[in-house]
Every structure is written in C-alpha cells, then in structure tokens.
C-alpha positions in Angstrom: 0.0 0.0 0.0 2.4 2.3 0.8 4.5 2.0 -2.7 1.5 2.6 -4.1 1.2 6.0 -2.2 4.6 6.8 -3.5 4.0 5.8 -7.2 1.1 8.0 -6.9 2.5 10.7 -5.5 5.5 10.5 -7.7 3.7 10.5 -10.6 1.3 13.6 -9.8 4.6 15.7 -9.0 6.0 14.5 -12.5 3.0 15.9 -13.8 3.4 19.0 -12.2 4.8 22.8 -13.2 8.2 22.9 -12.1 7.6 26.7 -11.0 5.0 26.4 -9.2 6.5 25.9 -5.6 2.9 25.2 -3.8 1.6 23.2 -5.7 5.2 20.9 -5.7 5.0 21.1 -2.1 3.1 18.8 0.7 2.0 19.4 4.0 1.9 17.1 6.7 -1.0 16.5 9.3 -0.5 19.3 11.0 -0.4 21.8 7.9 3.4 21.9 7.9 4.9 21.7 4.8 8.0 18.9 4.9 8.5 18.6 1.1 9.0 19.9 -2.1 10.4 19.6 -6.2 11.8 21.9 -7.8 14.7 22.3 -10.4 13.7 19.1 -12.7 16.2 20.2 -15.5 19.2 21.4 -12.9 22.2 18.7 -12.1 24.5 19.9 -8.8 27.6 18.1 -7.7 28.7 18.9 -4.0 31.1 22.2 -4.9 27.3 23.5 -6.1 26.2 23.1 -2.7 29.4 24.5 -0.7 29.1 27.9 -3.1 25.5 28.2 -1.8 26.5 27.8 2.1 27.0 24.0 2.8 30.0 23.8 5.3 32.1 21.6 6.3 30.5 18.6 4.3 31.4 15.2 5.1 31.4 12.5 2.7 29.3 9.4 3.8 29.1 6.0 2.6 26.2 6.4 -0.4 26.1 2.3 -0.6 25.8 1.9 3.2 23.3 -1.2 4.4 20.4 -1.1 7.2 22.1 -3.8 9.6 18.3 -5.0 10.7 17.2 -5.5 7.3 19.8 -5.7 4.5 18.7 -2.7 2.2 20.4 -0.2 0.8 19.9 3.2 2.9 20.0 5.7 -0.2 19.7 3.1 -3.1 21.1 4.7 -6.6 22.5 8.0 -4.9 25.8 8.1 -6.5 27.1 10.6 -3.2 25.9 11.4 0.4 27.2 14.3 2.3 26.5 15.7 5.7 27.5 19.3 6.6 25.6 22.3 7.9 24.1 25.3 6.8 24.0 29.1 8.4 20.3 29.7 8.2 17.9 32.4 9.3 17.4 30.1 12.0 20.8 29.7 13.2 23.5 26.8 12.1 21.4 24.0 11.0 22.3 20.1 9.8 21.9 19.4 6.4 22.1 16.4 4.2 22.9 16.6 0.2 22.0 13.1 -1.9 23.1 13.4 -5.0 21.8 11.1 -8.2 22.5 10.4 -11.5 19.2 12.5 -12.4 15.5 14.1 -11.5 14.3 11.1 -11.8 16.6 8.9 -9.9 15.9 11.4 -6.9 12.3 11.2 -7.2 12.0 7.4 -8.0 14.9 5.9 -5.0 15.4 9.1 -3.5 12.1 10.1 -1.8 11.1 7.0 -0.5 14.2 7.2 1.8 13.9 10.7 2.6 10.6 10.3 3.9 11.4 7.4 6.0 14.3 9.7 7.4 12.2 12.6 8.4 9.6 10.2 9.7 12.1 8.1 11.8 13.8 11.3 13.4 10.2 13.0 14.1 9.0 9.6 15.8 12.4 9.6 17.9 12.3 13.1 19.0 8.4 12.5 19.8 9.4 9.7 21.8 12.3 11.2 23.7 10.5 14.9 24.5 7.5 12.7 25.9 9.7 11.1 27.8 12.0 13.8 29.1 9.6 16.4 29.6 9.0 16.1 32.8 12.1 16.3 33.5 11.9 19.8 31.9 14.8 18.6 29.3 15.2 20.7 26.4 13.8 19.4 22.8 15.9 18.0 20.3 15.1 18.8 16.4 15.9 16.5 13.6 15.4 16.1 10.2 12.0 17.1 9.4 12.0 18.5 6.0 13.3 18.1 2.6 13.5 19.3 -0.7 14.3 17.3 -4.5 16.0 19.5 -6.7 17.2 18.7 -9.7 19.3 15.2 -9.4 19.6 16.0 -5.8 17.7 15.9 -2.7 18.5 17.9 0.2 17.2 17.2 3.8 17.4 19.6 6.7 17.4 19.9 10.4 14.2 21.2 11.2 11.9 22.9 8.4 11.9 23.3 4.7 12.9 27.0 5.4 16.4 25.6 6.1 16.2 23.9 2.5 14.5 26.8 1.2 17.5 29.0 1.6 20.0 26.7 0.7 18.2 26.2 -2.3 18.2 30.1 -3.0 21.8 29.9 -2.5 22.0 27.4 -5.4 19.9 29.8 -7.8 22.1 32.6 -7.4 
C-alpha cells in the first residue's frame, strides 16, 4: 500500500509545473509543509552546494546497508554528504543526496527521505514525551526536505532551512 502511495504521489509531481513551488510542495497532518520539487532540469555536484553555504560537508558511505534488514539506505545515490548550513534560524544540519538524475531522486530518493524525516520525528516525539517532565530541552531533527534537480536535500528542522540553501544554489 504504501509504494503505491509513492507511485502515486510521484507520478502527480512528475505531472506538475516545475515553477510552481505550492503546488510541488506537501504538507503534513499538521499543515506543515516537509517537502518539495523543484529544479527538474538542474544537475549539482557537492562544490554546487558549498558555493551556496554548505560547510564543512562530510562524505558518507552512499552504498551503506540497514544492519536490521539488508537494504540499501540511499539506493542509486551516487554521493551522500553531511554538513551544515548558516540559516535564518541559526547553524542548521543538512544532508545533500546526489543522483544520477530528476528522476533517480524522485524514484529511490524520496522513499528514503521520507522514512528519514519520519524516523527522526517519531524519535524526537518519543524522547520529549519522555524527558519532559524532566523539563529537558527538545531536540530537532530532520524534518524536511526538498528534490531538486538530481539532488535531494534534507534539513534539520523545516523546509525554510532547504528553502534558503536552495536560494543559495539559484544565485
């Protein structure tokens, strides 16, 4: 059921206008937006990325394995880097995936990027219900991403984060 969700929703953003940003964009539950395409005909590599504000990016393993069940974590992303970004909202993380096209990063890429933002919101849900009475302090994790072009890029946080990297990237 749920790669037929994705199929679906693949193929209605396919069918999209690239320049429309709201329409390309989706919401979760509570009215937040956590995604968005834009770009289709662009292709980045990583100096793209650094011009527009990425520091300090760290290459990771693009071909790494999920121990528990044996698949590939970013199938078909040729690179993976991890760096941060100076944001309107302060120093933020942020994660470039980079594929061999648009449609590479739409077809393998969003799958895994929502199972990213939806693993670090149901951890950081989990740990502020538990630590709250505590009074701890939240922690914020990946909650929003953007596809551009053959890339997709996932940020700490919200999709303003992505938002103005991906201005940085226009320029």
């Amino acid at each position: 059921m749920n790669k037929l969700i994705i199929l679906i929703a693949v193929l209605t953003i396919l069918g999209c206008n690239e320049n429309n940003v709201e329409e390309n964009s989706s919401k979760n539950e509570s009215g937040i937006v956590t995604s968005r395409i834009a770009n289709e005909g662009s292709k980045y590599i990583i100096s793209d990325f650094e011009s527009a504000g990425l520091k300090k990016p760290k290459s990771l393993k693009a071909d790494a394995i999920d121990k528990k069940t044996g698949e590939a974590i970013t199938p078909k992303a040729l690179e993976v880097h991890l760096g941060f970004f100076k944001s309107s909202l302060g120093p933020k993380d942020v994660e470039v995936r980079l594929y061999e096209s648009h449609a590479d990063a739409l077809t393998h890429g969003v799958p895994t990027a929502e199972k990213t933002i939806s693993t670090v919101v149901a951890f950081t849900n989990a740990l502020i219900e538990t630590t709250s009475a505590e009074s701890t302090t939240t922690t914020a994790g990946f909650g929003a991403y953007i596809v551009t072009g053959n890339s997709i890029i996932i940020c700490q946080s919200q999709i303003e984060v992505c938002d103005e990297l991906l201005e940085g990237l226009d320029n």
